[in-house]
N, C-alpha and C positions, 0 to 999 in steps of 0.2 A: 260273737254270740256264745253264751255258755248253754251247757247239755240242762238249768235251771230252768234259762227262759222259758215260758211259757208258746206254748205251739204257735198258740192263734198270733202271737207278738212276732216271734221266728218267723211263720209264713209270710205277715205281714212285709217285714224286713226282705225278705227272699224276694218275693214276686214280682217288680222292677228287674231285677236283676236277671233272674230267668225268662222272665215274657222276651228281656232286650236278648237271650242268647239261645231263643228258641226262633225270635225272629229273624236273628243273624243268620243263625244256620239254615232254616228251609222258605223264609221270606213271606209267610203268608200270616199278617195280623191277624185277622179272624181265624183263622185256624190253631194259631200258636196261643192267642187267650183263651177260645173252647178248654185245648187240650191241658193250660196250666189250670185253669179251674180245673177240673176232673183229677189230675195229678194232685192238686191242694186237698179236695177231700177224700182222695185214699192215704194221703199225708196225716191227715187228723186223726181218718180212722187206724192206721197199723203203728203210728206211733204211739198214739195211745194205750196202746196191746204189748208193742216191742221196744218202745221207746226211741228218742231222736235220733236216727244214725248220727257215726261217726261223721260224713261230712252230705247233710244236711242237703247243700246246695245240688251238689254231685246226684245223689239220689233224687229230688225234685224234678232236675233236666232229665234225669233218665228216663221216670217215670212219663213226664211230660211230652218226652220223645215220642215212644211208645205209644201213646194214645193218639198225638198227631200224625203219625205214619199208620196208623187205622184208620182215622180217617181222611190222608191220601188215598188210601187202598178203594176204600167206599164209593172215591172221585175218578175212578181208574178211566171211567168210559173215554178221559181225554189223555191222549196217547202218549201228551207230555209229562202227563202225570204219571202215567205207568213207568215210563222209561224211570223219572226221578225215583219213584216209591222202590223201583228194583234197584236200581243203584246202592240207596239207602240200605236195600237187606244184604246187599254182596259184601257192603263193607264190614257185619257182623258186628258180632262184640268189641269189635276195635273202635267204633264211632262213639262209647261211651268211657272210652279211655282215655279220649286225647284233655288235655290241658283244656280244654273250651268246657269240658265234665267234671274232673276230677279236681282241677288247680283252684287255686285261691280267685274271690271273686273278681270277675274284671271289672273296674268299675266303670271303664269307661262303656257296657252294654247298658247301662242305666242311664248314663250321660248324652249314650246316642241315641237311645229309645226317648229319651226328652226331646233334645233337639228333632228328632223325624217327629215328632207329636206340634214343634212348633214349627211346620212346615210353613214355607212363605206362600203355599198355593191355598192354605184354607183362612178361614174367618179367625178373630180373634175369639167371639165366641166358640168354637169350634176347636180351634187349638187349646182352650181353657177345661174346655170338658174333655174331652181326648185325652190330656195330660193327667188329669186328676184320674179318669179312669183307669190307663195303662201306669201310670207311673205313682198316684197317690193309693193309688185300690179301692175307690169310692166306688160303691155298685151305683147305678143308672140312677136306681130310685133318689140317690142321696145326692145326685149332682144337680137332678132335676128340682128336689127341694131347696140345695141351695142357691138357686138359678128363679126359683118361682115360676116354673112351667110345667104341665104337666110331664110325668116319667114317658108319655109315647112320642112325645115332641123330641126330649132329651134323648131316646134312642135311635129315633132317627138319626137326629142332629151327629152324633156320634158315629153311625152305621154309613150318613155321608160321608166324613172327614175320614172314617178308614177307607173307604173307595177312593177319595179322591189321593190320598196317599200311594194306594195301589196302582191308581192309575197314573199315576207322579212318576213311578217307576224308582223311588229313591232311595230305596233300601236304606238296612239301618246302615249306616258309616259315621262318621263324627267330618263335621261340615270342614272346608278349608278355612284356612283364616280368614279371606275375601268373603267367603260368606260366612262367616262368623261375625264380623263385623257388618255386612248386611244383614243379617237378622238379632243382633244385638237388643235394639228396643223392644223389639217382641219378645224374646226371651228372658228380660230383664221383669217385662210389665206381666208374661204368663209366672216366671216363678214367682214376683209379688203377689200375685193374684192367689195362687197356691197357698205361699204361706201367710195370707189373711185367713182362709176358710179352713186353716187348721188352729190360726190365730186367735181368731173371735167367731167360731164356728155358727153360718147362716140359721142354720137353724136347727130345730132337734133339740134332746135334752142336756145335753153338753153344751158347754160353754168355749172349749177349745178341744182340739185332736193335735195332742203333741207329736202324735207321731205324725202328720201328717205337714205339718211345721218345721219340725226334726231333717226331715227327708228335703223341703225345699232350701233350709240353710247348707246342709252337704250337698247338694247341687250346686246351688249358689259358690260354696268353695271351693266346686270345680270348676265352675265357668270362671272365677277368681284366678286359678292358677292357670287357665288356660289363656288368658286375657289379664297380667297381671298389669299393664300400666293403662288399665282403662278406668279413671274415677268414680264414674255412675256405680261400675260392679262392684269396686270396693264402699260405696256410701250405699249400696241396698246389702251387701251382707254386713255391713255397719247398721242398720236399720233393722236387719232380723235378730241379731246377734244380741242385742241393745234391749229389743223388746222379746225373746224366746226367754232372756236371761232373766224374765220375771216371772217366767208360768206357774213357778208353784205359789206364790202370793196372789194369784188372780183368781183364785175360786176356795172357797172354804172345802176342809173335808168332805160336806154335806155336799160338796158341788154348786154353793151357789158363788154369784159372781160379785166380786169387790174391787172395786172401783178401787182407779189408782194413789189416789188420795186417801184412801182409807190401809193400804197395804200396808201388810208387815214388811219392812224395807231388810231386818234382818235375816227373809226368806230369799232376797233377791242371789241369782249365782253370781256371784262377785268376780270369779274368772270370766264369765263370759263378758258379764258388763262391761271388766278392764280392758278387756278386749276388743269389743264394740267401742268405746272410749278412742283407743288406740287406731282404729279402724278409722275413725272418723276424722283424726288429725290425717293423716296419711292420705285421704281421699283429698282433704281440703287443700292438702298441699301440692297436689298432683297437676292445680291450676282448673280447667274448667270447673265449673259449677251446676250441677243438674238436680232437679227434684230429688232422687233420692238423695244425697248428701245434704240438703236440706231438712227433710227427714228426718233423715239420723242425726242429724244435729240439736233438732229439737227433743229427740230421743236422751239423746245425750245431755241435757239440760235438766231434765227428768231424773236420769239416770246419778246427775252429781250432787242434786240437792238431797241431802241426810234426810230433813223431814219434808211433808209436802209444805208446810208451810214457809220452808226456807227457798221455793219452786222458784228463778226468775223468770215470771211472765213477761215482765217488759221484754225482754229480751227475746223468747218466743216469740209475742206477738208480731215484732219486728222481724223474725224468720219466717212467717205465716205470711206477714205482708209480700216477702220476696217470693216465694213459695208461689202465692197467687197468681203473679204479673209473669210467672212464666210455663206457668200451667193452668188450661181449662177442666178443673176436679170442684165442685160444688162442695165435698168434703171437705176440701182444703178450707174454704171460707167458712164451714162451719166450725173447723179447729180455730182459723183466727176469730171466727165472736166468743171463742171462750175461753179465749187468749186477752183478748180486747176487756172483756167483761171481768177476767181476773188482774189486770195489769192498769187497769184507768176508770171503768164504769160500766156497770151492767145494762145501760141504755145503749153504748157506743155498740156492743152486743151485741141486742134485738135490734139497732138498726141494721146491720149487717144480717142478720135473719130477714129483716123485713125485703131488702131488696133481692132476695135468692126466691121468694115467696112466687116471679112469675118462671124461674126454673123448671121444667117439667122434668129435668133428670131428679128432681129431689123435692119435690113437691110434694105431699103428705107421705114421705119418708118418717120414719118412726124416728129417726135421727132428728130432724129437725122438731118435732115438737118435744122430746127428750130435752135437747140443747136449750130451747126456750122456758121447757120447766126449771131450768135448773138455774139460770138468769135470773126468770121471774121470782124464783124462792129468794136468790141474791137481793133482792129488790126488796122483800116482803112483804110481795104479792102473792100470799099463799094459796088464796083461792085457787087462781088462775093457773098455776104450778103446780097443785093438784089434777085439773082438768088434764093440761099439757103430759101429766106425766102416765094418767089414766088413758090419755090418749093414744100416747106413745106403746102402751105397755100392748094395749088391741091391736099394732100395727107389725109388730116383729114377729116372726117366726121361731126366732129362738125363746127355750122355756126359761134359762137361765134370765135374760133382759126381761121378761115379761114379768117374771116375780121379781125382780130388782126391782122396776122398775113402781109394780105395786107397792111393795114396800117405799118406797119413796114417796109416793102419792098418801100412803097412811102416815106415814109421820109428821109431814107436810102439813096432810087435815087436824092430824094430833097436836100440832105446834100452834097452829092458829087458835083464833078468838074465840 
């Protein structure tokens, strides 16, 4: 981080890192999040007055210390908390000196405050939101939106998962390899899960939150290097690396959203791509074969053809099909009808729309009437592509897809008879 960045970007960046080494040290989630929020906005205001300290991080844990050993103090009435809060004051000024304050970021507090967030004792919902809150910095209200529940639902939901943590007893530590490898999938599908909703962000006026994409593919290359000969990990950060490497051609200046067909391919980061590219052989050679190196392969298909018209869909859709037969994702099958409908017929398509139609996971999903308008316009059936896309546009929560999506539906009516 330079002394440039911006505060709000800097704390952003910090706050993982501190929550994981505010937890390590005195073990109480809900107390260590209180005390880093309050630390973040005396951070805003005094830096803004005296500027970034020297080291940033150092200062944040102090502060943050500080105000969580107040309110130990508050909690005194239980005897064990008095002993620890006195402890805490005997050690003095020395408790803000050692290497856990002063030194270079640990990364692994970030790593292991993930992992305790994808505990095996809570829900996958549950671990999704918890992660995003402690480790993506998404307030309540915004995970609730991205979730379609109300914000008192989502607090809860969150307020259990830290109790049941607490009462797990499992402090932060970074897991053995036995259970690293028993929590593998879950961890794999919670950092997926993360960097989509930083990816093609739910809802809101943004489009994506790179930082918040950013932060799941550095995770991901740590669970990489910790796990280097496990395939899946390298075909999901083959799969983020592949698509993060497109962000700045996914939204005009203005912010709105363009479609990958339409992108400037000479915005795409060519190092990350090569990379993902790279990524992707190395998975595939590793022998198994799992959803995401599937993925990323289609990714990767994406990623080699110069214009989109040069795209080989046969070839996808023929990846979409394996994709399918070994994963229950209603998504997936909506990527092969428009795979299918770019590489053979836009009827072969909407048949494959049409039998997802008694699906209740995706069943008047703005996705699927989106995917059907876009068929039907193939077809030219404009009317009905208009509807479908006017449809679709009422259904999403995101503003960015919602004005695409109009837009689409007016050029459609424009194009017609």
């Amino acid at each position: 981080m330079t002394p440039k960045q911006p505060t709000e970007d800097l704390l952003r960046d910090l706050a993982p890192q501190v929550l994981g080494a505010l937890i390590r040290r005195y073990g109480n989630f809900d107390l260590a999040e209180e005390a880093l929020q309050e630390g973040m906005i005396t951070a805003t205001q005094q830096w803004a007055k005296k500027g970034i300290p020297e080291n940033p991080r150092g200062w944040l844990i102090r502060v943050s210390s500080r105000r969580l050993i107040d309110s130990l103090r508050s909690e005194s009435a239980r005897k064990r908390r008095e002993d620890k809060t006195a402890a805490m004051e005997r050690q003095g000024p020395e408790m803000f000196t050692t290497p856990l304050e002063t030194g270079p970021p640990r990364e692994d507090d970030t790593l292991a405050l993930f992992f305790m967030c994808c505990h095996p004792s809570l829900t996958s919902a549950s671990q999704v939101a918890v992660t995003l809150r402690a480790v993506g910095g998404l307030t309540t209200a915004e995970i609730a939106r991205a979730h379609l529940v109300p914000e008192a639902t989502m607090a809860q939901r969150i307020s259990r998962a830290k109790q049941t943590i607490r009462d797990s007893d499992v402090g932060l530590a970074m897991p053995s390899r036995e259970e690293l490898n028993e929590r593998l999938r879950t961890v794999l599908h919670v950092l997926y899960l993360v960097f989509n909703e930083g990816y093609s962000t739910s809802t809101g006026s943004d489009h994506q939150r790179t930082d918040l994409s950013q932060e799941a593919v550095r995770l991901t290359r740590m669970v990489s290097g910790l796990m280097p000969d496990e395939p899946e990990v390298k075909g999901l950060l083959a799969l983020m690396v592949l698509n993060h490497g497109r962000r700045h051609a996914r939204t005009s200046p203005e912010g709105e959203l363009i479609p990958l067909e339409e992108q400037d391919r000479s915005l795409w980061d060519r190092d990350l791509i090569n990379e993902g590219l790279k990524l992707v052989e190395v998975a595939f050679e590793m022998g198994t074969v799992g959803s995401y190196q599937l993925q990323a392969a289609i990714a990767a298909i994406h990623a080699e053809a110069a214009t989109a018209a040069e795209t080989d869909w046969l070839q996808i859709s023929g990846l979409y099909l394996t994709l399918e037969r070994i994963s229950d994702n209603p998504m997936v099958s909506l990527g092969r009808a428009v795979a299918v409908g770019k590489a053979h017929d836009p009827r072969g398509g909407l048949g494959i729309l049409d039998q997802l139609e008694d699906d209740k996971r995706i069943t008047g999903h703005h996705r699927m009437y989106a995917v059907r308008g876009h068929l039907l316009e193939m077809l030219g059936e404009l009317g009905e592509a208009e509807h479908c896309y006017r449809e679709a546009a009422a259904r999403t929560t995101s503003l960015p897809e919602q004005r695409y999506l109009h837009r689409r539906a007016s050029e459609v009516k424009e194009a017609g008879p």
